[in-house]
N, C-alpha and C positions, 0 to 999 in steps of 0.2 A: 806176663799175661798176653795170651795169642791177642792179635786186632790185625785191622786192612789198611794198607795205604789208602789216602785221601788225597785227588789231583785237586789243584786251584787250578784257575784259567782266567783270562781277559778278555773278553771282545772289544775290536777296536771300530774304528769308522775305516770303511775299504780306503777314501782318500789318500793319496798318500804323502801331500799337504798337514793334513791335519793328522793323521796318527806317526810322522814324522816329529811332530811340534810335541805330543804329550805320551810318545811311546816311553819315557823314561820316567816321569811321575804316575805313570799307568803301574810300570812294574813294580817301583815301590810300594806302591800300594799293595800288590798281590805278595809282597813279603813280607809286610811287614803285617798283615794277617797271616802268612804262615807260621811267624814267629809268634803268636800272639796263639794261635791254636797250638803250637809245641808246646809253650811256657804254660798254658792254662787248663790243658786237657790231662795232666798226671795223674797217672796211676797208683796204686797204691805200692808197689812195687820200684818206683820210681822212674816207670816206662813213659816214653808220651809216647802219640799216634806217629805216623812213618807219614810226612805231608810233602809230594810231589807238585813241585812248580813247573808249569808250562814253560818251557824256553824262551819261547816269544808270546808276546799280544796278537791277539790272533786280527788279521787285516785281510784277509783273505782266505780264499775254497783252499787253496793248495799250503797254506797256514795254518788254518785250523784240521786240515788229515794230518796233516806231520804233527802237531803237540797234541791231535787225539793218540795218535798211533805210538806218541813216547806216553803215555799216561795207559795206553793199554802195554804199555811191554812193561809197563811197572806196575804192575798189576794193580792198579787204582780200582775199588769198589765203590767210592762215592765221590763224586765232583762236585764242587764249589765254582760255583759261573757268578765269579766277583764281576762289579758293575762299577766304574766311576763317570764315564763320558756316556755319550750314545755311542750306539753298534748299529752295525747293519746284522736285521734280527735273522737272517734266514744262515750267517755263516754258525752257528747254533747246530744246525744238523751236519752239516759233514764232520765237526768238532764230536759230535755227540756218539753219530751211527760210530765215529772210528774209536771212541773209547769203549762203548757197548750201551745200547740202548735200556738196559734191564737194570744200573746202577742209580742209587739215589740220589738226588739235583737238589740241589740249594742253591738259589739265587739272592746273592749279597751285595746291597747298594748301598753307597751315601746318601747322605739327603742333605746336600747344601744347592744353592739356586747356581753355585759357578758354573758347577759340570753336573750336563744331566741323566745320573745315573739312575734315577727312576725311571728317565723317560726308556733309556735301553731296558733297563730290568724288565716293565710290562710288558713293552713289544717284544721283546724275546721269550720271558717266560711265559706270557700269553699264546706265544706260537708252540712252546711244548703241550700246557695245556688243551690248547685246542686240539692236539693230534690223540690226548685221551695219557698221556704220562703225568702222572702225581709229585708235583715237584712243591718248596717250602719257600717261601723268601722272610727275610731279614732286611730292614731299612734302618742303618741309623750309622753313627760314624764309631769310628774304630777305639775314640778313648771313651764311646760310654761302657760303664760297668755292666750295665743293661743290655745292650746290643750284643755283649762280649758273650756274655754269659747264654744269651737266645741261640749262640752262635755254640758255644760248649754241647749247651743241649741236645742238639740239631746232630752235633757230632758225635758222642755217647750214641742217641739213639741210633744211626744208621749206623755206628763202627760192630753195636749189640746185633744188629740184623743182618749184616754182612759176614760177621764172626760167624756168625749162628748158622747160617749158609752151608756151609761146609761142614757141620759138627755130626760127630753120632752118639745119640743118647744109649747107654746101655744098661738093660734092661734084665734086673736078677728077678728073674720069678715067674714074672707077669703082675699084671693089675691086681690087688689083695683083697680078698674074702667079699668077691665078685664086685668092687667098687670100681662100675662102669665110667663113672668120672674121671678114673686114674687109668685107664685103657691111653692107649696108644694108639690114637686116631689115625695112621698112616697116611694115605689121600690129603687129607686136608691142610697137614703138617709139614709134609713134602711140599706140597703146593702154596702153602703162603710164608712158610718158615723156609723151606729147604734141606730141615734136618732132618734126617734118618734116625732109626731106632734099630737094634739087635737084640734080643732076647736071648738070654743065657741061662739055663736049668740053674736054678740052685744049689743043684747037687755039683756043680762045676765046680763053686765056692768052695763047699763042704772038700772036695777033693783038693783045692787050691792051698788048706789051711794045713793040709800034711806037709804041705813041702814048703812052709813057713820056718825058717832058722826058730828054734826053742829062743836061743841068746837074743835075739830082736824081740819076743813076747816077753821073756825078761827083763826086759831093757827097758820096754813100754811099763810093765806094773812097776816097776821100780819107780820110774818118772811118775807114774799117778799116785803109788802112793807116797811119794813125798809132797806133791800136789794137795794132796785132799787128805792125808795124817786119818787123824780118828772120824774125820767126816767121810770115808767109806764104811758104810753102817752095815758090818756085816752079819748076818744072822744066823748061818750056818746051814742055812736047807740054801734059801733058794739066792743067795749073794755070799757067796765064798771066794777064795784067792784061785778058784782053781774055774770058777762059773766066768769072773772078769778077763782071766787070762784066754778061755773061752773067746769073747768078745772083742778083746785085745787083737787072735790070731785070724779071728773074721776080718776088720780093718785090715790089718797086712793084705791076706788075700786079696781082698776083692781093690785095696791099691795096688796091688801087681796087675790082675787081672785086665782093669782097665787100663794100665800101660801096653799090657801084652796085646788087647782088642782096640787100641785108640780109641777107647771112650774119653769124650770130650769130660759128658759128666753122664749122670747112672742116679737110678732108684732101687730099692731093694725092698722085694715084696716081705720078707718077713713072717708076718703070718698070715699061714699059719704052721709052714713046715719048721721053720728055724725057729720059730718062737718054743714050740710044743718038744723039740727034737736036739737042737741044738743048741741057742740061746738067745737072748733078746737084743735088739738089732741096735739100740741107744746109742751106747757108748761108740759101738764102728762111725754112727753114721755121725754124730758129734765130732768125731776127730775128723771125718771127710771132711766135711764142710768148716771146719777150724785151719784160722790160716799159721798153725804150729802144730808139730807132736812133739815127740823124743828126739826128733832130731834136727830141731829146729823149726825156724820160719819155713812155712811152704805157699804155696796157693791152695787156696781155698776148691775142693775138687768138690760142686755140687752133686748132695745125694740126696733125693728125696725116699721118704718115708712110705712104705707101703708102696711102693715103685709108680706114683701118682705122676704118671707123664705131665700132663700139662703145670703139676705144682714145682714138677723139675726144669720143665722149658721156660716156665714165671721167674724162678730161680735167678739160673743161669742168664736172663734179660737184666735181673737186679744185678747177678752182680758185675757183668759189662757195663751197664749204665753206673754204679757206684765206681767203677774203676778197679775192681779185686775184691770190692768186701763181704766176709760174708753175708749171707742171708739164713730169713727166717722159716720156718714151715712151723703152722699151728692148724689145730683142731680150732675150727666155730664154735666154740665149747657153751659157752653163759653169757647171756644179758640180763643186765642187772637196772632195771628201769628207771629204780629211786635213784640211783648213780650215772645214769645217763654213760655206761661203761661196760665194753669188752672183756672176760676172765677167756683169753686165748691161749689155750695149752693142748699139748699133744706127749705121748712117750715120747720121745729121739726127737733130731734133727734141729734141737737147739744149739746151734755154733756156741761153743763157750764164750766164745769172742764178747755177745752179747751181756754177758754177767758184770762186765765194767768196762765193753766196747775199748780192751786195751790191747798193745802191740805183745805186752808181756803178760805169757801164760798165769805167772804167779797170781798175780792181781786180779784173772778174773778167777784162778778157781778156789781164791780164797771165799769166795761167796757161792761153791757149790761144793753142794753132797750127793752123795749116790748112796741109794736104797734100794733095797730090795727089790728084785721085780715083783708083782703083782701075781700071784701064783694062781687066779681066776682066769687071766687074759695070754699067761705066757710061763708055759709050764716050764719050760727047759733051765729059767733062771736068768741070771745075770743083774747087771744095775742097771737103774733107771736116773737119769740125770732131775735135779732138782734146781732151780734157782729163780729169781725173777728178775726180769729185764729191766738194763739199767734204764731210768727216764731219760727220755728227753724225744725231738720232733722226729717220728717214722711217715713213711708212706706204703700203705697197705693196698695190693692186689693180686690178681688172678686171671689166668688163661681160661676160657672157657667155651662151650662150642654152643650154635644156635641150629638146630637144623644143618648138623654136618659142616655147620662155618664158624670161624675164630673170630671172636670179640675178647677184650680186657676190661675188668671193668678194677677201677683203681677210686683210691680217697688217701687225702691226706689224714694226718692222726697225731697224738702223741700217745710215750708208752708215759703210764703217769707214777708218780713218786706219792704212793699212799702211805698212810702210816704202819708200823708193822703190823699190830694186834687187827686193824683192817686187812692188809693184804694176809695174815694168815687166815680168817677168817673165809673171807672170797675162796682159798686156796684149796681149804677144807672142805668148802658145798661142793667144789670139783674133782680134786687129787690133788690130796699136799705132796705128793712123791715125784712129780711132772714137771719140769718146767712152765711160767708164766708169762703172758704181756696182759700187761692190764692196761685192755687200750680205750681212749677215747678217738670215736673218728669225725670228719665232715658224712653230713647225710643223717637222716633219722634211721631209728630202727625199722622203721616200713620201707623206707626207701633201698636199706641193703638186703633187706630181706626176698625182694621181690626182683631185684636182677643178677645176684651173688647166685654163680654156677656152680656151686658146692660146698662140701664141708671143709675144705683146707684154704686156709688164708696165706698167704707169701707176704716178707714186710723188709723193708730195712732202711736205714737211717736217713732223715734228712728230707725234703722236699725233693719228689723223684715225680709228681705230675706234669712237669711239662716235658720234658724226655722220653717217658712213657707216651705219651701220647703224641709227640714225634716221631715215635715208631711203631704206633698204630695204624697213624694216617700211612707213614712211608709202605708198610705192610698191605696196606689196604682193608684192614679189619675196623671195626669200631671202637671208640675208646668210650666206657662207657662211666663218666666223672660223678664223683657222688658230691651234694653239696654246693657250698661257694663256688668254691673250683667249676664245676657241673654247669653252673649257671654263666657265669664269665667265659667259658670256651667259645670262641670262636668256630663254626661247625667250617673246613672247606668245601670250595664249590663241586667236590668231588659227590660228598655226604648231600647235596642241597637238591641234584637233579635229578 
């Protein structure tokens, strides 16, 4: 999985008394935090981050130009300005300007009374501060679990927004069946994200799927259907072996395609050309974002549904901050009052992964079927994936825009473990044929109601609010918390003036 180097660094006391006497318990320190983010930040892949150490403690102007200037030829996107002693705060700028001023700062200190690395951390990060740059700190010592973990966070979200920097979103369609929320806000996206978009006809696809090897479209139905046996429920109009392989040769395509375009990751508008004309978009966009097909483990390539820009750059946030895994895309579909609970479904773009959250294919898709597409909504045919999410603790959110600007507004949640004859029930008021999450979240139904920027929801595993919203602040956009969460955030002095 693509990520950015992360520089560490030290400031010392200009002295050269005193940064003589503790330049060697200085460095340890800065190592044995980069050991501590290699070991703790893995990926799902078995990748850690790329963590560049400054050569020296920095003691001076012409000390800190030389280990900024190794930290920019190593191409460091985010610095870490670890704190143990006092610093003289102003060598902080020639350190900074020489790595690049536009990368994200975390300032990290102990807190013991020996050496005072509070007292440097404020004076210095108060001196970036004051000049108007958005920076993060962390105070506490290196064996708490808690400081470690603030410190993981911190790094997920900037590695997500540095990655993302450089990415291009590629875009089959355009926005579907004029759903302005799934537009590709250019301007605003460039400018707080960095990523670009490309728009590519769908008939490109269509074109792309002739020149697909037959034997890899056989290769793939073979693998599904020993996967899913008699639970391919086929009917003979609109789900046949020849509507799947259909669907089957759309996948191929449109994963060459964006190898051919270096799409980081892509949306596919779907309907209503491919749906009405060619076939329904499900089953492609379930193996994109699956981190297996036919030919094994791969990375999870985010596709969003209906080519819903910002549900694709929500995405793609989840799953840099999860480390590889995939993510969720659902329709706001049903609230269900007496149950104080979410019925979250959409056609496509459930990662199988989600049906038993396992490394092995078998296992989850022994708990799905495919049916029929829907012959009201999507003439051309194909399957529609079915299952419901396994239980256990999610974090649900979404990119959305305010007057032309980017806010996220995030809650935690679980997906929950009803009983059958209830979850078929729920399934039924909606579409049994769809995939589910049947979510409980933080926040009342008034309360999501009234700042939730649309109808698609983004989710995936685990307590993902404080990462998220270390990459709001570092972005500069609002993080908009629903609930407990919502109420315990600390606003920065950024948000306060």
């Amino acid at each position: 999985m693509r990520s950015t180097p992360i520089g560490i660094v030290m400031l010392n006391d200009e002295r050269e008394h005193v940064w003589r006497m503790n330049a060697e318990v200085n460095m340890s320190v800065v190592r044995k935090w980069a050991q501590i983010i290699r070991k703790g930040v893995k990926n799902v892949d078995g990748s850690s981050p790329e963590v560049v150490i400054g050569s020296e403690i920095v003691t001076g102007v012409r000390s800190a130009q030389k280990v900024g200037e190794e930290l920019r030829r190593a191409n460091v996107k985010q610095l870490i300005l670890c704190y143990n002693v006092w610093n003289f705060p102003f060598l902080v700028w020639p350190l900074l300007n020489s790595v690049g001023r536009d990368v994200p700062v975390l300032s990290l200190s102990n807190n013991n009374g020996e050496f005072p690395g509070n007292v440097g951390l404020l004076a210095t990060d108060g001196a970036l501060r004051q000049a108007g740059i958005r920076t993060h700190r962390i105070v506490g010592e290196m064996d708490d679990p808690g400081t470690c973990q603030a410190v993981f966070d911190w790094v997920r979200a900037s590695q997500a927004l540095t990655t993302m920097k450089n990415e291009v979103f590629g875009i089959y369609g355009g926005h579907s069946m004029g759903m302005e929320t799934g537009f590709f806000h250019l301007v605003p996206t460039v400018k707080t994200f960095g990523t670009t978009g490309r728009q590519i006809d769908q008939l490109g696809l269509v074109h792309a799927m002739k020149e697909v090897d037959d034997s890899e479209v056989e290769k793939g139905f073979k693998w599904l259907t020993e996967m899913l046996g008699k639970r391919i429920l086929y009917d003979g109009k609109m789900l046949t072996p020849e509507t799947l392989k259909t669907q089957i040769r759309l996948y191929c395509a449109m994963k060459r395609v964006n190898e051919e375009k270096g799409f980081d990751f892509c949306g596919l508008k779907g309907q209503r050309e491919l749906t009405e004309y060619l076939c329904l978009g499900d089953v492609p966009e379930m193996i994109m974002n699956d981190p297996y097909d036919w030919n094994g483990p791969k990375e999870p390539i985010v596709c969003a549904t209906e080519a819903d820009a910002y549900a694709a750059m929500t995405m793609q946030i989840l799953k840099y901050i999860t480390g590889g895994l995939p993510t969720l895309f659902m329709d706001v579909r049903l609230y269900l009052p007496e149950k104080n609970l979410w019925d979250w479904c959409n056609s496509g773009n459930h990662s199988s992964w989600y049906a038993a959250q396992s490394s092995d294919p078998k296992k989850n898709y022994a708990k799905i079927h495919f049916h029929p597409a829907l012959e009201m909504y999507f003439k051309a045919g194909g399957a529609s994936v079915e299952f419901d999410a396994k239980p256990g603790e999610m974090t649900f959110c979404r990119l959305g825009l305010w007057d032309d600007k980017p806010f996220m507004v995030i809650t935690r949640g679980n997906a929950l473990d009803l009983p059958a004859a209830e979850r078929k029930a729920i399934n039924k008021a909606t579409n049994p044929t769809w995939p589910h999450v049947h979510a409980r979240i933080q926040g009342s139904f008034e309360e999501f109601l009234s700042v939730f920027p649309c109808n698609h929801v983004l989710g995936a595993p685990g307590n993902l609010v404080q990462p998220l919203v270390y990459l709001c602040e570092i972005a500069g956009i609002p993080p908009i918390v629903l609930g407990e969460e919502g109420a315990k955030r600390i606003r920065p002095i950024w948000e306060r003036i």
